[in-house]
C-alpha positions in Angstrom: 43.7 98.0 -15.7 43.0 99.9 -12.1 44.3 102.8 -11.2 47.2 101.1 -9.4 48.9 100.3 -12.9 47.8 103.1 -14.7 48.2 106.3 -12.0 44.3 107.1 -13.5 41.1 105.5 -11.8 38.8 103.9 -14.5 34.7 103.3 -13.9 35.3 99.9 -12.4 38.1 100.9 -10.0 37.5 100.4 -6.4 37.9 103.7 -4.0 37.0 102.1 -0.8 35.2 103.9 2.2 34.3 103.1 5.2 31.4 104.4 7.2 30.9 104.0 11.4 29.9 106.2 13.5 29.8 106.3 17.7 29.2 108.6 20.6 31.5 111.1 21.8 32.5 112.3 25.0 31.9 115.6 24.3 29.7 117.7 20.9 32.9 119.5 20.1 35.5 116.7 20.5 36.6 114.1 18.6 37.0 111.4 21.5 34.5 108.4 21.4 32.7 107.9 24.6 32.8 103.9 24.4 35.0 102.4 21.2 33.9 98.6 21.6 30.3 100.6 21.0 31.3 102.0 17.8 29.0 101.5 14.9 30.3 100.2 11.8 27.5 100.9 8.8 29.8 99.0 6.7 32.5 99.5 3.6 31.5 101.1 0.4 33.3 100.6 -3.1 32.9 104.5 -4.0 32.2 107.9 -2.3 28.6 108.5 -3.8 27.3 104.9 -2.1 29.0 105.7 1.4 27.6 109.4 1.4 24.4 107.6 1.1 25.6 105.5 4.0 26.7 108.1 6.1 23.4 110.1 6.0 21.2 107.4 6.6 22.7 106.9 9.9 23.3 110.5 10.6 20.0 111.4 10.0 18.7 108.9 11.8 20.7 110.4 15.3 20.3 113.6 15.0 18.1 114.0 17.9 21.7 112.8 19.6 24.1 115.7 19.6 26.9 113.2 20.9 26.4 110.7 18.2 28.6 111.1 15.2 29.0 109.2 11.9 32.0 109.9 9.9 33.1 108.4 6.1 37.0 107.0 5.9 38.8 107.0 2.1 40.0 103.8 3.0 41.7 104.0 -0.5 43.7 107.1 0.5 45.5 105.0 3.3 45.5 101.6 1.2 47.2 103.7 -2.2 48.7 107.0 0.0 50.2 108.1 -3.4 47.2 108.3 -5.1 45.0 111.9 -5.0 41.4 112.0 -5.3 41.0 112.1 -8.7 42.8 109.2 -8.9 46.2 110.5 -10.6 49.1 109.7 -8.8 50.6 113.1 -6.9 53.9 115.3 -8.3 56.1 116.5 -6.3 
């Protein structure tokens, strides 16, 4: 069962992230200088293997102060419902 049927996420659902990254306009914005130059690392079926992701390419601009990489919870916007823990939300 995944957590869509159950409301609980089990050791072989998928919580999808994605990882890019790009360079912004500015070091304290959040506007990318060129978005067809964007760099997507790629789409990670947990948060421990895109963390991984994400600092492999961060650490590997640092010495760019406008390059930033950022990590998505793609499964946040695919199951809005769902919290990070994986139990559906009250309220």
């Amino acid at each position: 069962m995944n957590q869509s049927t159950t409301g609980t996420a089990g050791p072989n659902d998928q919580l999808l992230h994605l990882v890019f990254g790009g360079e912004l306009e500015s070091p304290n914005g959040m506007r990318f200088a060129d978005l067809a130059g964007l760099d997507i690392v790629g789409i990670y079926p947990n948060y421990r293997t895109a963390y991984a992701a994400w600092k492999g390419k961060a650490q590997s601009t640092v010495d760019n102060a406008h390059m930033r990489y950022f990590i998505v919870h793609l499964h946040r916007l695919l199951e809005p419902e769902m919290n990070d823990a994986g139990s559906a939300k009250k309220g």
